[in-house]
N, C-alpha and C positions, 0 to 999 in steps of 0.2 A: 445267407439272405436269399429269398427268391425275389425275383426280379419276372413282371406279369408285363411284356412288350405291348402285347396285341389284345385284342377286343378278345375275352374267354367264356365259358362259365366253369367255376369249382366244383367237379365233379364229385357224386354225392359217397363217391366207395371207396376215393385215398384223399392224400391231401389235405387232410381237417387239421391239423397241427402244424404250425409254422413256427421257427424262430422269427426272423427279420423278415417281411415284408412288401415291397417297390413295386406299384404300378406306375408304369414308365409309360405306356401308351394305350389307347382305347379304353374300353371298357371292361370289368369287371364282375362279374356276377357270381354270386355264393350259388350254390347248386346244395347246402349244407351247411350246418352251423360250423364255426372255424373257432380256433385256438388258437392265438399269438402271444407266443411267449418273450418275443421279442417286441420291437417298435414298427411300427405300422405305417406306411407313406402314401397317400397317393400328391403326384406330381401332376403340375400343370396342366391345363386341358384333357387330363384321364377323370373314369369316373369310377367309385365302387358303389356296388349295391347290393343289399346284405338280406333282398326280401324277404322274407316274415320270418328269416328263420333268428335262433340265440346264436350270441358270437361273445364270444369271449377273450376279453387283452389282458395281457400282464404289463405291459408298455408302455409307450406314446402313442398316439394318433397327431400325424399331421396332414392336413390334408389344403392341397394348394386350389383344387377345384370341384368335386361333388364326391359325398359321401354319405350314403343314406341309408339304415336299417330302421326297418320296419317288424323285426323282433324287436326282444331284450338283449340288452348288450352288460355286459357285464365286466366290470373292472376288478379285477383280481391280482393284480401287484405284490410284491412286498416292500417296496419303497415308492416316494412318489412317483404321481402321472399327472403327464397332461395330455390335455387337446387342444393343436393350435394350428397355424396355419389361415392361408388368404381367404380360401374357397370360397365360393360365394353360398352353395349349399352345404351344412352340417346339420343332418339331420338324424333323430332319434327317436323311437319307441318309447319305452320303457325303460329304465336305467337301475343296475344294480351296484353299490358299492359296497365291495368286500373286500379293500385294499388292507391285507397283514401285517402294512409295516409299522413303524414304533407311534404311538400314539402320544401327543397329536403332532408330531411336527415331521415324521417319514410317514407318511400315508397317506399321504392330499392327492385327491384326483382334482387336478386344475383344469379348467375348461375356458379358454382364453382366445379361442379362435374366432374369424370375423364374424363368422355367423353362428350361429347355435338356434336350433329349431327342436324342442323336446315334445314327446306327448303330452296332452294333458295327466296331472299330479303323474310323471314321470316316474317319481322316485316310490309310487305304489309296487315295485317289483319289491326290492329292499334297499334299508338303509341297515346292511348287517356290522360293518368295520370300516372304518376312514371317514375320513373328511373331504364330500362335495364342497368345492373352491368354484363360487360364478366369478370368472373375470374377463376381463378384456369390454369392449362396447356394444356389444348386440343389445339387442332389447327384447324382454324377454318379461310375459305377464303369467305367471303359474301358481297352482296351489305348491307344487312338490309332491305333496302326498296325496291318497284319496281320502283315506281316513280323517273324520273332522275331527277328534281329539287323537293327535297321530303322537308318537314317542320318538326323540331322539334319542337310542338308547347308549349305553356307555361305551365306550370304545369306537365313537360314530359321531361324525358333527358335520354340519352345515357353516357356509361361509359364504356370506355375501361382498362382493367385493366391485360391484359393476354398480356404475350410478343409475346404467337403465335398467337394472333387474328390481322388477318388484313381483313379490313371493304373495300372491293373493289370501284371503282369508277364508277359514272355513269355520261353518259353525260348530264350532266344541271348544276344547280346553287341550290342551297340548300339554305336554310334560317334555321337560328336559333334560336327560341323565347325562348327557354326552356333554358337546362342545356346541354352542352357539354363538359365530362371530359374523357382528355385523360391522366393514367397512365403509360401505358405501350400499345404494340404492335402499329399496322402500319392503319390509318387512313387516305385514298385516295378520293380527293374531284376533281373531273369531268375531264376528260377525253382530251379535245380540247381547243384550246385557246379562254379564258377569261371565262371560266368556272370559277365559283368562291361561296364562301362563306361569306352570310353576318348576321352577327351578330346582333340580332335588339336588340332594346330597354331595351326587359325583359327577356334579354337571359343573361346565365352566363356562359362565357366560361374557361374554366380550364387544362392549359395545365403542366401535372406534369411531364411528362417522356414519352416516347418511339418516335414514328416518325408520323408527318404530312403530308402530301404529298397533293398540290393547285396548279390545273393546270391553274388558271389565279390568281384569288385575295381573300387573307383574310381582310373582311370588317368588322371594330367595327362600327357599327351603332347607340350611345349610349349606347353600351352593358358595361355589368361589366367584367372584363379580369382579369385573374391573370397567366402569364408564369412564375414556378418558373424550368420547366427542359424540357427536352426533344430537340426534331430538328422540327423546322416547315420549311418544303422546298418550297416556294413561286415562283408564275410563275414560273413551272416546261414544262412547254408546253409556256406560253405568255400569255401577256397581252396590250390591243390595244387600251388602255382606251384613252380619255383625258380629263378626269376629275377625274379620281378615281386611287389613287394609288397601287399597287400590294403587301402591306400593309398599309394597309390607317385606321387612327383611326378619329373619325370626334370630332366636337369639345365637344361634349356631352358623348364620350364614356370614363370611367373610367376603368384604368390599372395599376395592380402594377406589377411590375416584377422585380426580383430576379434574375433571372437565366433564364435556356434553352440559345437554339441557333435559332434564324431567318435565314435562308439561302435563298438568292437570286438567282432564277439558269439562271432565262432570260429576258433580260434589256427590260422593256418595251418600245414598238415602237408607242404609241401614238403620237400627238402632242400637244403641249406641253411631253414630255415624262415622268410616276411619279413610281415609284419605292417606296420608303420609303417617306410615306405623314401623317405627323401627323398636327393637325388644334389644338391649344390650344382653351381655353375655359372653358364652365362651368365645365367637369369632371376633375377628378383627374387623374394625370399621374405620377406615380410615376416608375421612371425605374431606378432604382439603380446598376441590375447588370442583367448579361445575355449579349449576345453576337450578333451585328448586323452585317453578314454573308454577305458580298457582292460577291459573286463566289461559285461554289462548284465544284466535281470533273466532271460536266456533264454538267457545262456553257461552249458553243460553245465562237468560237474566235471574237473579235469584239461587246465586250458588255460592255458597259457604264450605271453602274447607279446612277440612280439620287438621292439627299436625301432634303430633304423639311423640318423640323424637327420645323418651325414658332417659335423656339426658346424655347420648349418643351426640359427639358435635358434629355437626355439618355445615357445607358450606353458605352459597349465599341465596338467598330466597329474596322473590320476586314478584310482587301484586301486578297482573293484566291489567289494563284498563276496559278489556269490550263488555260491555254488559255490567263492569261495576262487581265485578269479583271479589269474595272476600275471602284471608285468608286469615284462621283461627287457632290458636295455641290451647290445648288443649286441659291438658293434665300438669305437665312438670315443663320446669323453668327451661327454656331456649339457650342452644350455645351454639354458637355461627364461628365457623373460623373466617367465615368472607363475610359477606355484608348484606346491607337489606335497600330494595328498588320498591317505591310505591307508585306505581303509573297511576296517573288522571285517570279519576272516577274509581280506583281500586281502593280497597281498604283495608290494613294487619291491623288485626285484634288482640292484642297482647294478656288478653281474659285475665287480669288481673296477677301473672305471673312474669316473672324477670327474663332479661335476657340481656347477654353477652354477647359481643362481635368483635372480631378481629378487622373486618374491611369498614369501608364507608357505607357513612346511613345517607339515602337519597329519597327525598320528595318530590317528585317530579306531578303535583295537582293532587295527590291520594288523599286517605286519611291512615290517623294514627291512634287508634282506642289505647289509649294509654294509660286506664285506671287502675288506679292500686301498683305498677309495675316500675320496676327498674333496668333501666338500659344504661350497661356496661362498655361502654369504650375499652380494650385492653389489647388493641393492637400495636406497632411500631409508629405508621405513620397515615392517618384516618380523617376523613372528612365529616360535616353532617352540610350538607349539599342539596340540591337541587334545583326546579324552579316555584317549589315554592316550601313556605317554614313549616316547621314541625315543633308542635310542642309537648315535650315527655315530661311525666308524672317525675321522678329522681332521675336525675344523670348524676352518672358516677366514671370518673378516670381509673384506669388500673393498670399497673407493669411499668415499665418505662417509656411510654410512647409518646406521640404529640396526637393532641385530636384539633382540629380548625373546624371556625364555621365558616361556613361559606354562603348562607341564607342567613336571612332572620331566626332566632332561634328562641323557646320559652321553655321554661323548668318549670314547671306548673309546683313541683314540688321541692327536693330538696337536689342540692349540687354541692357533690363531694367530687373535688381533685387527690388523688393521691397521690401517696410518696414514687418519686419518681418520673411523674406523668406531668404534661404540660397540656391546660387546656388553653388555645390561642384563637382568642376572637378577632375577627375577621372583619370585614368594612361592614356592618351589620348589625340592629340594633342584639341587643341579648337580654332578656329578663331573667329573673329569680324571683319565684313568689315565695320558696320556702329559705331554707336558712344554706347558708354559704359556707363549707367547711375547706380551706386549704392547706394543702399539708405537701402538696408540688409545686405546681409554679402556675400562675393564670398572666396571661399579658395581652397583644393584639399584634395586629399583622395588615399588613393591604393599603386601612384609612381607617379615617373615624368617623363614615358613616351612623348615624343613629346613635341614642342613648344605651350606654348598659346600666340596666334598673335592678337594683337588687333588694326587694323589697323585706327579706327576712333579716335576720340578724348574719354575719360578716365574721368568720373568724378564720385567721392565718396562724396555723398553729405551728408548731416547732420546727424549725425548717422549710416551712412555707415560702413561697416571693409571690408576693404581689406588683406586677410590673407592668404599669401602661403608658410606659413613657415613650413607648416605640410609636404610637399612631397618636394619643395623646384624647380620645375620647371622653366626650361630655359621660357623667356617671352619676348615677343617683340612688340614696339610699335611705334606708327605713327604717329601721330597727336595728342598729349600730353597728362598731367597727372593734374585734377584737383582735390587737397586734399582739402574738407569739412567736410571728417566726423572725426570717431573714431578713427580707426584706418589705416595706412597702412603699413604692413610688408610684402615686395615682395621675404622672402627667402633669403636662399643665392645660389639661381637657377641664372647664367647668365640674365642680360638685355640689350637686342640689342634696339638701338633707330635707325628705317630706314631710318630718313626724320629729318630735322630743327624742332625743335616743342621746349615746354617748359614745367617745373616741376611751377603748378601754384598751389594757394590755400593758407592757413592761418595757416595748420597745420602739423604738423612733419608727415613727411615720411623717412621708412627702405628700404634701397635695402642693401642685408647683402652679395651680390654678385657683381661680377666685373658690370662696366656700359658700354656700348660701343654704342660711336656714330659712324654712318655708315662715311666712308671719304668721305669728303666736308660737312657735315651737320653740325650742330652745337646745344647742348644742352643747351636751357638755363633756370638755375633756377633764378626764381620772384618767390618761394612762402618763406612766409613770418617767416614759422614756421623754422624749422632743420630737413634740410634732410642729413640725415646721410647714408655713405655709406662705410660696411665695409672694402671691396675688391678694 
């Protein structure tokens, strides 16, 4: 270790190659570009200064008080490095990383110290090997690079880890062979419309927290993905594709996601027009949870988007309310492992195709285009919620689960429960226009707020229970009652009968409430079991 007492400068004829070393007092001056092979100090009230010339570490730098080059500096390691320490100046040029140790997890140049002052697009020396790591709390506003469609290339990645670093944008298209992880702070990709980012092959992208900001498109090109947090904002400016979607994952690219949010800010204007495009295939896609973002508070009036999903499931998606966002299903039928949010003044378009969810469905003022389509409850334990009713074309139960409602709720078309499944209404009225097939169990929960009206034909087939003896709800029906299964106990809630129909089936049925046929109609029981009625 050299240890530098006194106020110096590094003479330009020996001295360029250091192992270890300590300014311990005064100042500092390169007279020469230097080489440390070792770690690098400067101490308290000392200062270094590195003027124009390149210097070179294989190290650490810590530095407790001023430390300034105004060359290129270059990191050359073979396992990690950082830069840390109080100083109040840390400052840099130009920066190169060309750390050789094992990729990606021995080769991080970490830069965590109080201050950090780089040049502008800094990283225009090179980004040849490792991984720049922004941490600690400076703040700090930079391109990185100068190049506006710049390359992270393989065996090289960028890590944002600082909530005040944000990485500015430039006008191009970047590409990313390497590592891209975003922790924390604000990450800006191009400038103009269809500016975009694309993900290749032997890139790994990592999105853990803070914010993304794509002013055309994030492209998986094969690449390996993992979103478990943060906000990625997608066509923030446009996208004018027609072939490429404004999150597009191609059939080769592998993604597991947990978490974060996708936000959609402007419906692309291509034609064909593609928004949310995922292509199944060879990689793996596993999207369990996280949130698919269609509006945010900066989508203008008049945007529709599109969702493509080849039948790929993902997780929960989300209508905006600002400006009355619509979001559209496009081709092939929806499969949600989580659930669906419709904020006031938003609108899902279910274009006449089905969809399945594992989470709860919520209405919170939206709308619900629900022609021709079928939505599938087939989770463990599921709401349809909100502050206000929704009414789907067929609902249908599936798996073992329970679904509740917890609003008003109408089946504009047909309501099938199945084997297994328990649909449990809620203090809330509930209609049926089209025909009622049971074959799990239907009963209620909470109260007996409101009528449940079932205006098609009723039937409880082999194994079925019909059970509303829990809240005891007024019920009315239209077009008859077929008992096959287990059980049915309608309560001793009122039953209005509106129209001529008949009590058919083989097995006992309870109404523990008055019956009432509407005048002129006519009730008649053929079924074969005892139907007993206590009222």
């Amino acid at each position: 270790t050299i240890e530098l007492t006194a106020t110096n400068t590094l003479p330009a004829t020996i001295f360029t190659t250091f192992n270890n070393v300590t300014i311990s007092g005064g100042t500092t001056t390169a007279g020469v570009g230097i080489t440390v092979n070792g770690n690098f100090t400067v101490n308290a009230s000392c200062t270094f200064s590195g003027s124009t010339f390149s210097h070179t570490f294989k190290g650490n730098i810590t530095n407790n008080n001023s430390f300034t080059v105004s060359g290129t500096t270059t990191f050359s390691g073979t396992a990690n490095q950082t830069v840390s320490g109080t100083g109040a100046t840390t400052t840099f040029n130009l920066i190169t990383i060309n750390n050789t140790g094992t990729f990606p997890t021995n080769d991080i140049v970490e830069i965590s110290s109080s201050a950090f002052t780089p040049g502008a697009a800094f990283l225009q020396a090179t980004l040849a090997a490792g991984i720049l790591k922004l941490s600690g709390s400076y703040t700090l506003s930079n391109a990185l690079f100068s190049t506006n469609s710049y390359s992270i290339p393989s065996g090289a990645g960028v890590w944002i880890n600082n909530s005040n670093v944000t990485i500015s944008a430039t006008t191009g298209s970047p590409t990313v062979s390497g590592l891209l992880r975003i922790s924390a702070g604000t990450y800006n990709v191009g400038s103009t419309s269809g500016n975009s980012m694309t993900l290749n092959s032997t890139s790994t992208f990592d999105m853990q927290g803070g914010i993304m900001n794509v002013a055309g498109r994030l492209v998986g090109s094969g690449s390996s993905m993992t979103i478990s947090g943060g906000t990625i904002n997608i066509e923030t400016v446009g996208n004018t594709s027609t072939t490429t979607g404004s999150f597009d994952l191609s059939a080769t690219t592998n993604i597991t996601m947990n978490g974060g949010t996708i936000a959609f800010q402007n419906a692309c204007t291509g034609a064909p027009p593609r928004d949310l495009q995922i292509a199944s295939g060879a990689g793996t896609k596993s999207i369990t949870g996280g949130t698919f973002q269609f509006g945010n508070a900066f989508t203008p009036a008049n945007q529709t988007f599109r969702i493509n999903t080849n039948g790929v499931s993902i997780s929960n998606i989300s209508v905006n309310s600002t400006n009355s966002p619509i979001a559209k299903d496009t081709v092939n039928n929806l499969t949600l492992s989580g659930g669906v949010t419709i904020n006031s003044g938003g609108t899902f378009n279910a274009n006449s195709l089905n969809i399945s969810l594992g989470g709860d469905w919520t209405n919170n003022g939206g709308t619900f285009t629900n022609t021709g389509s079928t939505v599938t409850f087939n989770g463990t334990s599921q709401s349809i919620a909100g502050s206000a009713s929704t009414t789907f074309n067929n609902l249908t139960t599936s798996g073992t689960g329970t679904t509740t409602t917890g609003i008003a709720t109408t089946v504009g078309g047909n309501l099938t429960v199945g084997t297994g499944t328990t649909l449990t209404m809620g203090n809330f009225a509930f209609t049926v226009t089209g025909t009622s097939s049971i074959t799990g169990t239907i009963n209620t929960a909470t109260g007996n707020t409101g009528t449940r009206t079932f205006t098609g034909a009723v039937t409880i087939n082999s194994g079925g229970v019909w059970d509303l003896s829990g809240q005891n709800p007024a019920t009315s029906f239209a077009n008859g009652i077929t008992m096959s299964g287990t059980t049915f106990n309608n309560g001793t809630g009122a039953a209005a009968f509106s129209a001529s129909q008949s009590l058919a089936g083989a097995n006992n049925m309870t109404f523990g409430g008055t019956i009432t046929p509407a005048n002129t109609f006519t009730l008649t029981n053929s079924n074969t079991g005892t139907v007993t009625v206590s009222s």
